[in-house]
N, C-alpha and C positions, 0 to 999 in steps of 0.2 A: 320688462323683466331686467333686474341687473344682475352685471356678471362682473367678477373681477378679471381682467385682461391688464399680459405685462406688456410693459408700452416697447419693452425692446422687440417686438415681433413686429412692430411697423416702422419700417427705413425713414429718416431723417433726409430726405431726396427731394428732388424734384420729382413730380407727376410724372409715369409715361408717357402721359396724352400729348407732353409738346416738350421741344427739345429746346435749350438757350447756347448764343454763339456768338460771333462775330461775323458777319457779313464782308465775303470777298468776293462775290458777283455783285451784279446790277438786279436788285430788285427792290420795289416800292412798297412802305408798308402797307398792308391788306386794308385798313381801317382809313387813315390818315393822309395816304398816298407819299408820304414822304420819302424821301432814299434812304436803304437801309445798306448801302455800301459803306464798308469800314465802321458799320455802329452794329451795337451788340444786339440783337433780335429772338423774336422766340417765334419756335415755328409749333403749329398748330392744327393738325386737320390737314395738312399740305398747306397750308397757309404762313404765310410770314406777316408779321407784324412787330413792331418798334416796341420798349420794354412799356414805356407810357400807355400807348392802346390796350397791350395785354390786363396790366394793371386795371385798366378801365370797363373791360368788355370780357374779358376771359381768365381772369385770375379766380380763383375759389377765394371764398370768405371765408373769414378767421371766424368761428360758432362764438369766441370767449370776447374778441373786443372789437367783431363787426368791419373789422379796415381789412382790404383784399390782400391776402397772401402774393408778395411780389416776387418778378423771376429769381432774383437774387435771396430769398428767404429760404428758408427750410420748414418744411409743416410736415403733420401728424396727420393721417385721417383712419377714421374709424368709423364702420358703416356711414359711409358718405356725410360723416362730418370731419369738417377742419379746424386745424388749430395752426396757429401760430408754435415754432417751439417752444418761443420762451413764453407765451399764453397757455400751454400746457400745465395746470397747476393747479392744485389739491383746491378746490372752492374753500374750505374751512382754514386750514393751515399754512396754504398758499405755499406749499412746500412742490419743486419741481415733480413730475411725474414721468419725466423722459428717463428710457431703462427704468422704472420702476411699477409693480402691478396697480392697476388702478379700479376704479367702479366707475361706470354713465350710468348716472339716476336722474331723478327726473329735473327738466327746464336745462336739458343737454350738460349737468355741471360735473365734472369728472372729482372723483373722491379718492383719497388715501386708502389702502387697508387699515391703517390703522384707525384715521376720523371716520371712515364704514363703522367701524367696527363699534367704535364708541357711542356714535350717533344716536341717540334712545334709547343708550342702555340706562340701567336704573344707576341712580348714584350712590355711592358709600355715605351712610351716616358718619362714619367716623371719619376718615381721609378725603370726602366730597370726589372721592376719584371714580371712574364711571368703572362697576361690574359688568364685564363682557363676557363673551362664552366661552366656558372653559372655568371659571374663577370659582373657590369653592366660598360658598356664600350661605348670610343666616340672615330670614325674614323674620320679622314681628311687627306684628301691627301694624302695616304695610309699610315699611321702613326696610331697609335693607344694608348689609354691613358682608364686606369682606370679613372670611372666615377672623384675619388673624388681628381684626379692626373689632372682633364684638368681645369687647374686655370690660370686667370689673370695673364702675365707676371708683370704687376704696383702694384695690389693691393693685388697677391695671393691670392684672393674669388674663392671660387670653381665654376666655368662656369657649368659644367655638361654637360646638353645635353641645356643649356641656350644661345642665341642670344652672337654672339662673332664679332671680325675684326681679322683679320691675317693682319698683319706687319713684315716682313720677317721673320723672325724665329719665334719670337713672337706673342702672341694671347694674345688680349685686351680685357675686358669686354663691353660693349655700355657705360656704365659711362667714366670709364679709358680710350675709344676711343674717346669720343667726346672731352673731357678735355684735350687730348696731342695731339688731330692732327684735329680734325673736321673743318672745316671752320663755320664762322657765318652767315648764310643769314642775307643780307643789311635791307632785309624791319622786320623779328620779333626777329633777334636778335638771334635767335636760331641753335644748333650744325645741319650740315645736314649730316646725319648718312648714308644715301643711294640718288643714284639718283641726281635730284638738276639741274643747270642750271647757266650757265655766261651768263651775260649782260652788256657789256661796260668793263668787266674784273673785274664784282662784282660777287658772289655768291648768286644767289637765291634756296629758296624751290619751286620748281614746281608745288603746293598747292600755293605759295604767288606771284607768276607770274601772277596776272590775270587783266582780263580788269577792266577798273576802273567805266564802265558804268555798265556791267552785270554780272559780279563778275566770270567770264566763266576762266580758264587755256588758258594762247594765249603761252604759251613755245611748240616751234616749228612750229607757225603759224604768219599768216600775221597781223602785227601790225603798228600801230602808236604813236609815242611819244609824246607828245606834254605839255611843263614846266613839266615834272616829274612825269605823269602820261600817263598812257599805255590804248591803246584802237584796240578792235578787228576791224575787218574790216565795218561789219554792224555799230557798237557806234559811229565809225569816222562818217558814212556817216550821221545819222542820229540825231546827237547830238555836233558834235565840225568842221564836215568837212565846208568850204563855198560852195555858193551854185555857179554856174556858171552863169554868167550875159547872156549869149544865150543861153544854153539847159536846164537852169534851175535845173540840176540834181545835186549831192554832187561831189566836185570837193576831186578826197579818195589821187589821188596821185599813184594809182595801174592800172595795163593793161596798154590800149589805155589811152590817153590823161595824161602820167604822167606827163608831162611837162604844169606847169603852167602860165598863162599871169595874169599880173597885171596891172592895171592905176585906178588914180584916186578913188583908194577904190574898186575898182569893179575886182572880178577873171573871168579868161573862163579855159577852157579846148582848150589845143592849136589846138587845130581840131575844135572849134566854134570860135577862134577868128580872123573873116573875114569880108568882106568888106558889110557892108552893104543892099549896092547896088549893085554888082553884084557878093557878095558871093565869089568875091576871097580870098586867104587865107593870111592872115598877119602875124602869127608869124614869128619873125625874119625879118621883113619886114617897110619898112617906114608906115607909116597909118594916119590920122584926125581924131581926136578927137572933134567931132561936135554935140552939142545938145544931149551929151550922147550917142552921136552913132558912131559906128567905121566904117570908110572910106578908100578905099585904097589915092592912093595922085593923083588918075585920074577924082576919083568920085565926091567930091566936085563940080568940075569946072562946073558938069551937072547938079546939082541940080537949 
């Protein structure tokens, strides 16, 4: 597990384990047998020994560059590792760590807060500088940008976590999108930012697509045109459709009976326009036009 620990909570000392001196009695190093009268020795365990043996046999190792902490040095330990002082130092930035807080992660390498902190963070799109915790920040597309880094490619305003368009690599504000790429709908003139609808290969707002009788949305449904204005299927029948000179009903132009018959002013629906007199069917067909009334060309002659 790593922990951040400040390195000033561990004295820059020598070990308690053994004391360093001058020697002004008679005694022989522990290791080497040599006289340690008048030379500078390190005692250890009740033992004496000359600075070389110590070095050799009872110095702790440096964890960072392996060579034995000697009497004369200064080392760092933490949970029974050593360091040299001036071997004490940020793996990444190589910046001292002595009085300063550090991390042990793993393969023993002691770390910054600050290169901790960095380490794996995601990177800025914009600044390539790493987002760490704390930072307010906007994903897309699994890219990632400091708040005040995700800006208009047009107008460089800072977007933030604000309404945007992506255009290939670039990201528009809704000003700068409508103004370089938006289309106009035909009927207010205005950018269509989302959504929207063609008509004849015009662009409309789906809000301004509507029937002209009942002000209803008909994008996606059944409609009528008629000079330049649009009507739902009810409006047609009830307000602009004709009426059928035999069933009397709005001839809409939709289902049964799309097919319409005309003369003389008067519509049917091609399934009413029949013979009068014995009801047989005439569209597409010869017929008499007699006293307003439709004849097959048998009927007459019986009247």
């Amino acid at each position: 597990m790593n922990e951040i620990v400040l390195a000033s909570n561990f004295k820059r000392r020598w070990p308690s384990s053994y004391t360093v001196g001058t020697m002004s009695e008679r005694f022989d190093c522990h290791y080497c047998r040599d006289p340690l009268h008048g030379k500078k020795y390190v005692q250890k365990e009740g033992r004496h020994c000359c600075v070389k043996c110590f070095e050799k046999f009872c110095a702790n190792t440096c964890i960072e560059c392996k060579k034995p902490i000697g009497a004369d040095s200064k080392e760092l330990h933490f949970k029974n590792r050593y360091w040299h002082d001036n071997c004490f130092r940020c793996f990444k930035c190589y910046a001292s760590l002595v009085n300063e807080p550090f991390m042990l992660k793993e393969n023993n390498k002691v770390w910054c807060s600050s290169c901790s902190a960095t380490e794996g963070a995601n990177k800025c799109k914009g600044c390539f500088k790493a987002i760490v915790a704390g930072d307010q920040n906007v994903e897309y597309k699994k890219s990632f940008w400091h708040k005040e880094c995700f800006t208009c490619s047009q107008c460089k305003q800072v977007i933030g976590t604000g309404n945007f368009f992506p255009k290939g690599e670039d990201i528009y504000c809704v000003s700068c999108h409508e103004h370089k790429f938006a289309k106009l709908c035909v009927k207010c003139k205005k950018a269509i930012t989302s959504g929207g609808l063609t008509y004849q290969e015009q662009p409309w707002h789906s809000e301004c697509f509507i029937c002209t009788g009942c002000s209803k949305q008909i994008g996606g449904k059944h409609f009528t045109a008629v000079e330049d204005q649009f009507y739902c299927v009810e409006c047609y029948k009830t307000k602009v459709a004709k009426k059928c000179a035999g069933c009397k009903n709005p001839i809409t132009g939709f289902g049964k009976g799309s097919t319409v018959v005309s003369h003389e002013g008067q519509s049917w629906h091609d399934y009413c326009f029949k013979c009068t007199k014995c009801s047989r069917p005439l569209a597409n067909r010869r017929f008499v036009y007699h006293n307003e009334k439709i004849y097959c060309a048998d009927c007459p002659h019986r009247l």
